[in-house]
MIRO-508488 format. One record per residue: x, y, z of N, C-alpha, C in turn. Coordinates in pm, whole numbers, plus 50000, padded with zeros to 5 digits. Example, Ala and Ser with C-alpha at 12.3 -4.5 7.8 and 13.67 -1.06 7.14 Angstrom:
BEGIN
<r <51319; 49431; 50780>; <51230; 49550; 50780>; <51320; 49670; 50780>>
<r <51285; 49775; 50708>; <51367; 49894; 50714>; <51290; 50003; 50787>>
***
This chain:
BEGIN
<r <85893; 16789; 45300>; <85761; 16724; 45290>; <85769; 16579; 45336>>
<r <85860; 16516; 45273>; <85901; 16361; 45328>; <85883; 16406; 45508>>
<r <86002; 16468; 45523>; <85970; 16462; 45714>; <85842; 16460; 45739>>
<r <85775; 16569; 45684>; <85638; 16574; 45735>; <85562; 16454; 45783>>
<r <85579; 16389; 45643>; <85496; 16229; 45637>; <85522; 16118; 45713>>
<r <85650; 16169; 45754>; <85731; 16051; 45818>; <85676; 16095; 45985>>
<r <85679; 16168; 46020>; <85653; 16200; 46154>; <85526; 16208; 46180>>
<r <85428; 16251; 46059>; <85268; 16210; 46099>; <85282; 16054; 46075>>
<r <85300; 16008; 46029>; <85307; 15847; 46016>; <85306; 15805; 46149>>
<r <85431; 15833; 46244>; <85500; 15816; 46368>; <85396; 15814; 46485>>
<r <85317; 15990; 46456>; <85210; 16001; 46539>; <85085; 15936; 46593>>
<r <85049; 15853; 46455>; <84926; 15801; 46417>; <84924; 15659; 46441>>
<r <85097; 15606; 46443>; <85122; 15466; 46431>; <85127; 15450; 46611>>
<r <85191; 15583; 46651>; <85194; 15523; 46840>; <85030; 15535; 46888>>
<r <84960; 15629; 46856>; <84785; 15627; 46871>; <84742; 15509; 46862>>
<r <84796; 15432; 46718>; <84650; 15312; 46698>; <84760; 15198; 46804>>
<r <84918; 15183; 46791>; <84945; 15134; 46915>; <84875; 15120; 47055>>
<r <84867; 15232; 47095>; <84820; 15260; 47228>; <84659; 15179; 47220>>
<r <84565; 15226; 47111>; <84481; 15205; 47155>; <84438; 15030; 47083>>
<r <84566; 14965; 47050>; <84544; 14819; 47022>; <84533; 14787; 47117>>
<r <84648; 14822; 47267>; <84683; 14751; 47348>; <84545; 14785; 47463>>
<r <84474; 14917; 47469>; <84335; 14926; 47511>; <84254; 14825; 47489>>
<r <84203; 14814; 47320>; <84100; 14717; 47314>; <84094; 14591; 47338>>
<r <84250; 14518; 47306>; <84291; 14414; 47358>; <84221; 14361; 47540>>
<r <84281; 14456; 47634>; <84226; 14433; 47747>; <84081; 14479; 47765>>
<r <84027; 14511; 47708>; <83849; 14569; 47725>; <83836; 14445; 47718>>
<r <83881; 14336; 47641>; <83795; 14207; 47630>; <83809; 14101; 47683>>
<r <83915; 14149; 47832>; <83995; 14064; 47921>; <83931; 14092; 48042>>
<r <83898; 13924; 48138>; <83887; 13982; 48298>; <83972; 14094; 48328>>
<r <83882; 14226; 48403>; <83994; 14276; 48537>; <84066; 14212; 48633>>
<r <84190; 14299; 48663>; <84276; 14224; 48730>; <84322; 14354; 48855>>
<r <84225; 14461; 48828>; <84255; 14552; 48969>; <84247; 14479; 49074>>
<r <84310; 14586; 49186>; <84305; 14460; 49322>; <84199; 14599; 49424>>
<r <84099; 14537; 49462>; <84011; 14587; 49508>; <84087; 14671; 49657>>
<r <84161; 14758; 49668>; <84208; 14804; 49785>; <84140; 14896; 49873>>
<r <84084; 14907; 49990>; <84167; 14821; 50071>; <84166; 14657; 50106>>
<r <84037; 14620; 50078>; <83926; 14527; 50090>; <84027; 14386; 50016>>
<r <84111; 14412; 49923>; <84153; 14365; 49862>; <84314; 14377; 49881>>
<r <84410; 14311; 49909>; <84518; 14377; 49923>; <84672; 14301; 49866>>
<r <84787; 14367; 49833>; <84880; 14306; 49730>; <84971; 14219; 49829>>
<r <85006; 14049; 49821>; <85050; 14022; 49935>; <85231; 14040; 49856>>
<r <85290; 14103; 49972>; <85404; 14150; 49957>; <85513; 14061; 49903>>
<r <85619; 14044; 49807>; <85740; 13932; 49811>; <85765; 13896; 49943>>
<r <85857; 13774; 49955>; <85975; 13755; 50049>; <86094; 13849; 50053>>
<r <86133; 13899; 50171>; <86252; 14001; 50188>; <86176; 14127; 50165>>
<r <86076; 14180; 50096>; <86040; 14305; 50105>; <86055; 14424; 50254>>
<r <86094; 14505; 50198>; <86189; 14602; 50266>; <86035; 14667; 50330>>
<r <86010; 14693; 50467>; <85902; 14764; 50495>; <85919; 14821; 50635>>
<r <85812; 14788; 50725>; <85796; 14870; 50876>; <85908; 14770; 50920>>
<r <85968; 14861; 51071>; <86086; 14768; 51145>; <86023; 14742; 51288>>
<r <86086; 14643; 51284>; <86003; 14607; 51412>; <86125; 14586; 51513>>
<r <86082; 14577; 51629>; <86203; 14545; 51743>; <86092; 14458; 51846>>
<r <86155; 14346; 51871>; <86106; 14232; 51965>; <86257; 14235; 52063>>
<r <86106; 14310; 52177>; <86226; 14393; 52318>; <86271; 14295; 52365>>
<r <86211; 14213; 52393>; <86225; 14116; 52507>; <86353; 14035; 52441>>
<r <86446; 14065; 52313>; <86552; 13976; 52278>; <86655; 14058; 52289>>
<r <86642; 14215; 52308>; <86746; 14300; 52287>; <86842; 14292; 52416>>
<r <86966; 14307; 52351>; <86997; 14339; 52497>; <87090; 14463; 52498>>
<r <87062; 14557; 52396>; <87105; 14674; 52450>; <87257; 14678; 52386>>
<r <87304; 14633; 52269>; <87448; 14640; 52247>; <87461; 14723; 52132>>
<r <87375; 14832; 52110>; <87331; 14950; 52051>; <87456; 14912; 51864>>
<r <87472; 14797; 51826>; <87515; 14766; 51690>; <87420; 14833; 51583>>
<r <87316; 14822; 51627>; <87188; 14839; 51524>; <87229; 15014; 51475>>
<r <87223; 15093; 51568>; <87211; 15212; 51599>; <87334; 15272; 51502>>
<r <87454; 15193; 51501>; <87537; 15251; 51472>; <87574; 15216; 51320>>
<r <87484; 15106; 51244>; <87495; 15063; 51148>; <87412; 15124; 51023>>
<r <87316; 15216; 51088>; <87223; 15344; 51054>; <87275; 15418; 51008>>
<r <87239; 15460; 50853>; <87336; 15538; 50773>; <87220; 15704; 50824>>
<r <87096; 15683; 50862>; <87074; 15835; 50870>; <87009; 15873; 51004>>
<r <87053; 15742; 51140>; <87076; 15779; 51282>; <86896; 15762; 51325>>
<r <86817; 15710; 51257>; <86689; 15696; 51291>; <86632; 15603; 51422>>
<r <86755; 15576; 51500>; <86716; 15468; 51548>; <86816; 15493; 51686>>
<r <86752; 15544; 51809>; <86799; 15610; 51961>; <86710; 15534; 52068>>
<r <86877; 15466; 52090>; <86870; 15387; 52197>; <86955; 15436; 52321>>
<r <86881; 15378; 52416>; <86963; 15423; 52571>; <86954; 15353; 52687>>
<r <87040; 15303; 52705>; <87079; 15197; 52811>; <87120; 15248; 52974>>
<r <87056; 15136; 53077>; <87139; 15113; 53192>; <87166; 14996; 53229>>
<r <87333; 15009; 53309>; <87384; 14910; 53339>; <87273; 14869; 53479>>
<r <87255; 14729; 53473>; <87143; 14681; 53561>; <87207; 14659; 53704>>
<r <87168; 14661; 53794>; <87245; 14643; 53889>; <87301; 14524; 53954>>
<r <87351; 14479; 54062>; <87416; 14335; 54116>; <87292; 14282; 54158>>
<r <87188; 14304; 54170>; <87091; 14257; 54276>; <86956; 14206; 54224>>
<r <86960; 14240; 54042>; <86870; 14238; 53922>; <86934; 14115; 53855>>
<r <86816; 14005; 53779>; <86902; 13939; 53703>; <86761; 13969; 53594>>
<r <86850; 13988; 53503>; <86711; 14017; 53353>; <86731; 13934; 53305>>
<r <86786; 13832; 53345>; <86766; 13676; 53250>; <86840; 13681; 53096>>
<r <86786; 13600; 53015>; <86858; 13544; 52886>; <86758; 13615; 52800>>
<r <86819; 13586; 52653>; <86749; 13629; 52554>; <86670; 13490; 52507>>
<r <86613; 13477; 52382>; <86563; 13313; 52300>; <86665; 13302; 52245>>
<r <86814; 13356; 52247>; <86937; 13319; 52152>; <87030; 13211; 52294>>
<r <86988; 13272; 52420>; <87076; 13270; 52532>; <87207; 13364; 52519>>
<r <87161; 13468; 52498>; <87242; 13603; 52514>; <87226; 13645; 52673>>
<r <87316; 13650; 52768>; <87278; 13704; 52872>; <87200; 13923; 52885>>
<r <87138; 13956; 52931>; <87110; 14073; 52904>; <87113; 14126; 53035>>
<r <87258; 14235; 53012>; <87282; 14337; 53147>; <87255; 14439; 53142>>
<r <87149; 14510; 53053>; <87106; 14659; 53033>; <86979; 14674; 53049>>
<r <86901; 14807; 53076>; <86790; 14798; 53089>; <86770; 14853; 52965>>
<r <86668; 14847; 52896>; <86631; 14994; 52775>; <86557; 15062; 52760>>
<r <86597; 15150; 52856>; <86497; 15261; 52883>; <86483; 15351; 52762>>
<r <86533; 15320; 52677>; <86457; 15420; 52573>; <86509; 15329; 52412>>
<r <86424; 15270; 52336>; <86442; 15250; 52211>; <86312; 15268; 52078>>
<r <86337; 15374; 52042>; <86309; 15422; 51929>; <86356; 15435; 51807>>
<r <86247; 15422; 51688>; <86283; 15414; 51579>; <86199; 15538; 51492>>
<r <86292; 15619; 51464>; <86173; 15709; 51368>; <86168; 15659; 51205>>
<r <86040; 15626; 51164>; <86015; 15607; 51025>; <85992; 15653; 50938>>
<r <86008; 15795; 50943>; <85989; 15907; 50850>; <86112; 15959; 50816>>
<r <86220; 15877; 50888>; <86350; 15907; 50862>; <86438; 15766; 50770>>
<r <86362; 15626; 50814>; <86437; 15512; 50722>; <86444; 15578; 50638>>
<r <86546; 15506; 50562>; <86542; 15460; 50406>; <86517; 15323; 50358>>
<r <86526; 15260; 50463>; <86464; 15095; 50399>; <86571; 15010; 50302>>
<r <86712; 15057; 50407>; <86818; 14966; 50358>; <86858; 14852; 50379>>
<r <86815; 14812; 50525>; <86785; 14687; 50608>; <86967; 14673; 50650>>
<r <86989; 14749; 50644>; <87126; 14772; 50745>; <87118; 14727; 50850>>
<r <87052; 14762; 50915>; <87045; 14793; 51077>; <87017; 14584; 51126>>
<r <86935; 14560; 51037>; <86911; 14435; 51102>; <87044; 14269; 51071>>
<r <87118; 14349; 50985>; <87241; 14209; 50968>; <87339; 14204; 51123>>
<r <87391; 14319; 51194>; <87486; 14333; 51274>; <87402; 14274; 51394>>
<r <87267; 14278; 51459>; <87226; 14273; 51527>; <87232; 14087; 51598>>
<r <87317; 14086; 51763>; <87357; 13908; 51739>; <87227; 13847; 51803>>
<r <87112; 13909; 51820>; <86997; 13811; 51889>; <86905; 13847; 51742>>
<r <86902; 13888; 51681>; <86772; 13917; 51532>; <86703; 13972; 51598>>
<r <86682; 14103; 51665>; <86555; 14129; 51756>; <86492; 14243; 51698>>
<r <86569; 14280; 51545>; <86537; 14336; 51508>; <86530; 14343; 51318>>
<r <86405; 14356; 51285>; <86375; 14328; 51147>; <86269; 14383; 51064>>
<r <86246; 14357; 50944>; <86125; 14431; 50909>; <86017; 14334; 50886>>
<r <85857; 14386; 50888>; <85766; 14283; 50910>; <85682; 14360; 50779>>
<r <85624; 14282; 50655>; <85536; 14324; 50565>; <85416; 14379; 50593>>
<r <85455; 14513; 50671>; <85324; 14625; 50700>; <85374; 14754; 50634>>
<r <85300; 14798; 50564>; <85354; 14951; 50439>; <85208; 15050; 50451>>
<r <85073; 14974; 50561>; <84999; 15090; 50608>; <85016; 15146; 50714>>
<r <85106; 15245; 50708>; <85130; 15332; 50815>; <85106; 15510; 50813>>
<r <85075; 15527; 50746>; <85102; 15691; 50690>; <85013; 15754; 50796>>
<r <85040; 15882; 50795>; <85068; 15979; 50911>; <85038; 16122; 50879>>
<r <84909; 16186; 50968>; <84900; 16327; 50920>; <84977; 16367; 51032>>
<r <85009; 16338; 51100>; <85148; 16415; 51204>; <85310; 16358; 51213>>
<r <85415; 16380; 51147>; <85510; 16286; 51163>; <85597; 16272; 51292>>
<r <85534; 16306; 51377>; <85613; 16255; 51552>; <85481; 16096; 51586>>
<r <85432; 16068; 51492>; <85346; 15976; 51538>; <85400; 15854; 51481>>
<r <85541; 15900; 51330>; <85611; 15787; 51310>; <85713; 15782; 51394>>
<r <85728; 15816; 51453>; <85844; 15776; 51622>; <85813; 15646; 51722>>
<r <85819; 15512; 51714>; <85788; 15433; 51718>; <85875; 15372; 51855>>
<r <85812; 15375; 51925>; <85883; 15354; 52122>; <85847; 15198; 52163>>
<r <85978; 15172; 52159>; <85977; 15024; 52189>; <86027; 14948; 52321>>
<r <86071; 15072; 52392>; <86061; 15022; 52526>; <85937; 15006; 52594>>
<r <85954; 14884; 52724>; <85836; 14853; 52766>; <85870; 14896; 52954>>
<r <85958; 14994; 52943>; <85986; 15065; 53102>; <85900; 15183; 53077>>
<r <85756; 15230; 53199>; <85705; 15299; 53203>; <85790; 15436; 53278>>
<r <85785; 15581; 53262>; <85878; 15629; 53315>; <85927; 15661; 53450>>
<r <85791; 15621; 53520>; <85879; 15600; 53678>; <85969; 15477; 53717>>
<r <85960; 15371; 53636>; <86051; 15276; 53628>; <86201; 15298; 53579>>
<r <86203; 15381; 53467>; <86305; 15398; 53431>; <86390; 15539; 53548>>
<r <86334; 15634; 53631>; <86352; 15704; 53683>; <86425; 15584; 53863>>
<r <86381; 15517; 53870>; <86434; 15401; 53943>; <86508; 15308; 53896>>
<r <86558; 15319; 53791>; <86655; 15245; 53766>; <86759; 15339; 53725>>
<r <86751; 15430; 53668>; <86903; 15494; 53689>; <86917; 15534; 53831>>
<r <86854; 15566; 53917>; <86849; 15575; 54051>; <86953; 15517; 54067>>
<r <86930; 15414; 54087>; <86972; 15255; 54154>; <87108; 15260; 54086>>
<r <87124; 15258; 53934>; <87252; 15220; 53900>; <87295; 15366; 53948>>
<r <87277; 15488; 53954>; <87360; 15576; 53992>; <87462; 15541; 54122>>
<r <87346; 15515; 54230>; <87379; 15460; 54385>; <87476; 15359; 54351>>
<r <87462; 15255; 54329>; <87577; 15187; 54298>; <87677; 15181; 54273>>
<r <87685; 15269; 54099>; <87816; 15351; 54083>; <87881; 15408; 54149>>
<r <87830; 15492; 54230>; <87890; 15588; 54352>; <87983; 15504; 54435>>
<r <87859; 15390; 54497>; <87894; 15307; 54594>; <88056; 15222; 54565>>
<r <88060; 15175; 54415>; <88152; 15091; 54387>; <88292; 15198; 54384>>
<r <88257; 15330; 54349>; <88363; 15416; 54335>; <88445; 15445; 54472>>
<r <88348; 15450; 54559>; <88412; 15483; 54716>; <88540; 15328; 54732>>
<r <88434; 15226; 54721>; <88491; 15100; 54777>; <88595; 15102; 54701>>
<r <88637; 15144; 54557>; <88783; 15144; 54485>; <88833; 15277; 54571>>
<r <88801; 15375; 54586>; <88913; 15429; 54636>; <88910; 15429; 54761>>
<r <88846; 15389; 54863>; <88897; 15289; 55017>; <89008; 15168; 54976>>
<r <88993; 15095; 54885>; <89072; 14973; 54884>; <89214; 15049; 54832>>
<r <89179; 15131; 54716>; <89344; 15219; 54720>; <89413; 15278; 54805>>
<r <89303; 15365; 54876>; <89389; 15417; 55003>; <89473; 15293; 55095>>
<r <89378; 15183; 55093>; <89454; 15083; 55195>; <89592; 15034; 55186>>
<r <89544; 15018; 55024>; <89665; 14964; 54921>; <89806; 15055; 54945>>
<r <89790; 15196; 54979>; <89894; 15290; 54972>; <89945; 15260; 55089>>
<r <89839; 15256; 55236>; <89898; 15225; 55386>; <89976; 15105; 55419>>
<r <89944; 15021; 55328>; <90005; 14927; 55363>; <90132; 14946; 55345>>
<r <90206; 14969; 55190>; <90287; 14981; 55114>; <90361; 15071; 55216>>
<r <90305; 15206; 55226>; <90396; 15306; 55349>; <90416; 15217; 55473>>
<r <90324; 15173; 55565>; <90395; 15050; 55659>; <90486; 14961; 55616>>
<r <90472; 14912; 55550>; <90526; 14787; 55452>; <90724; 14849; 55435>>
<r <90693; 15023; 55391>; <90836; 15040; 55352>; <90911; 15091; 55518>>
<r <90870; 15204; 55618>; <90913; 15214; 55725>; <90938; 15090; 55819>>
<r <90890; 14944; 55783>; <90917; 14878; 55854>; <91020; 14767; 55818>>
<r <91100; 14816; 55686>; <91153; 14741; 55632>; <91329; 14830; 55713>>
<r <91379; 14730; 55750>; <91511; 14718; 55779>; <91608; 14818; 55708>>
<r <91694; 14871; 55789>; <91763; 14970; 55702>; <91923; 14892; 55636>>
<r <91918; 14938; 55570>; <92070; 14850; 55560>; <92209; 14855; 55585>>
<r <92266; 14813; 55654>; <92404; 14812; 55708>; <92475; 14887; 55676>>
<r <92530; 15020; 55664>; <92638; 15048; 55624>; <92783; 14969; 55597>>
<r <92840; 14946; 55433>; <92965; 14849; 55398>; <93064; 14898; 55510>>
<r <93206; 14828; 55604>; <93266; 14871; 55645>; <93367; 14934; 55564>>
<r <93443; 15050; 55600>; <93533; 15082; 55509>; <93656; 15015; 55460>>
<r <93698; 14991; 55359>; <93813; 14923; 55346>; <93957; 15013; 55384>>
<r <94027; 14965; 55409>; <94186; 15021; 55449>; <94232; 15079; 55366>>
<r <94304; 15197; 55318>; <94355; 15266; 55272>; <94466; 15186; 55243>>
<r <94480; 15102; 55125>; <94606; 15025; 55083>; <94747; 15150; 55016>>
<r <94669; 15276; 54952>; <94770; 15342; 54889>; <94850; 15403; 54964>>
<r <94754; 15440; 55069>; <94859; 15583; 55192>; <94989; 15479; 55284>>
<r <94942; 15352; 55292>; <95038; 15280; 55301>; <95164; 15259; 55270>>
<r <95149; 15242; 55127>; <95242; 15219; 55053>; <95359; 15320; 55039>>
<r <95277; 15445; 55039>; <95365; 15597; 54996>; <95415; 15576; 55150>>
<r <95380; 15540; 55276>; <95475; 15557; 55379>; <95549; 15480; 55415>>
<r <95581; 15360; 55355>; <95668; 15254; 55339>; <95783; 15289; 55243>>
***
């Protein structure tokens, strides 16, 4: 019987609890935040959308690899001799093109990994958390600014090149070998030692 009392007690005591802490605020301004119209401004450091500011990257795919769940596919070309893509705002020189950098956001986790390794900051998160999505290939977020016949001309180009530089190494090897074969047929043969005298057969005929 005691339990009984003790546990309706319990019941009745968290009720008029609850509803102290009700009447209390009935007699207080609201403090809802009228959303959307109205909106919560985020801390400092808050973990949110990632952003990539292209024009600093230069393609040294750190970010990518610092990604604990791979959300983030990048793809580079080496630019050619005849291209200069200039500096970063760090003065990073930049020798890649990036023909492809994407970030899918339906895959973060919002560890902010990705943005400590990175040596120009070109990549970070910016306090935007309205993004949601009735299709999730629409959180796939393409941050290159090569349209795709551009990028179809630039591996072009670096292909040709490659090729090109590959011949010119193995022309300069082949040369390298002709020479070396001239180099050895034209080298002097060497004297045969004269023989020395047979000092022993001497001796035994003496």
């Amino acid at each position: 019987m005691t339990t009984v009392i003790r546990e309706g007690w319990t019941t009745f005591k968290s009720i008029f609890t609850g509803m102290g802490v009700t009447i209390r605020h009935f007699f207080k301004p609201a403090v809802t935040e009228l959303y959307p119209e109205e909106k919560v401004e985020l801390p400092k450091g808050a973990r949110a959308k990632l952003y990539v500011n292209i024009d600093d990257c230069i393609g040294c795919n750190l970010c990518a690899r610092a990604c604990p769940v791979n959300c983030i596919d990048i793809e580079t070309v080496m630019a050619t001799s005849d291209v200069d893509l200039g500096k970063t705002s760090t003065g990073n020189p930049k020798r890649f093109w990036l023909t492809q950098f994407d970030i899918d956001m339906a895959k973060c986790m919002y560890c902010d990994l990705c943005t400590f390794p990175c040596p120009t900051d070109c990549i970070y998160m910016v306090p935007e958390y309205e993004y949601s999505e009735f299709d999730r290939t629409n959180l796939v977020y393409h941050f290159s600014d090569l349209t795709p016949e551009k990028v179809d001309e630039v591996k072009e180009k670096a292909e040709k090149e490659a090729e090109e530089k590959k011949k010119e190494r193995e022309r300069k090897m082949k040369e390298k070998k002709a020479k070396a074969k001239d180099k050895a047929k034209s080298k002097p043969k060497p004297k045969p030692k004269p023989k020395q005298p047979d000092n022993k057969k001497d001796d035994e005929e003496s």
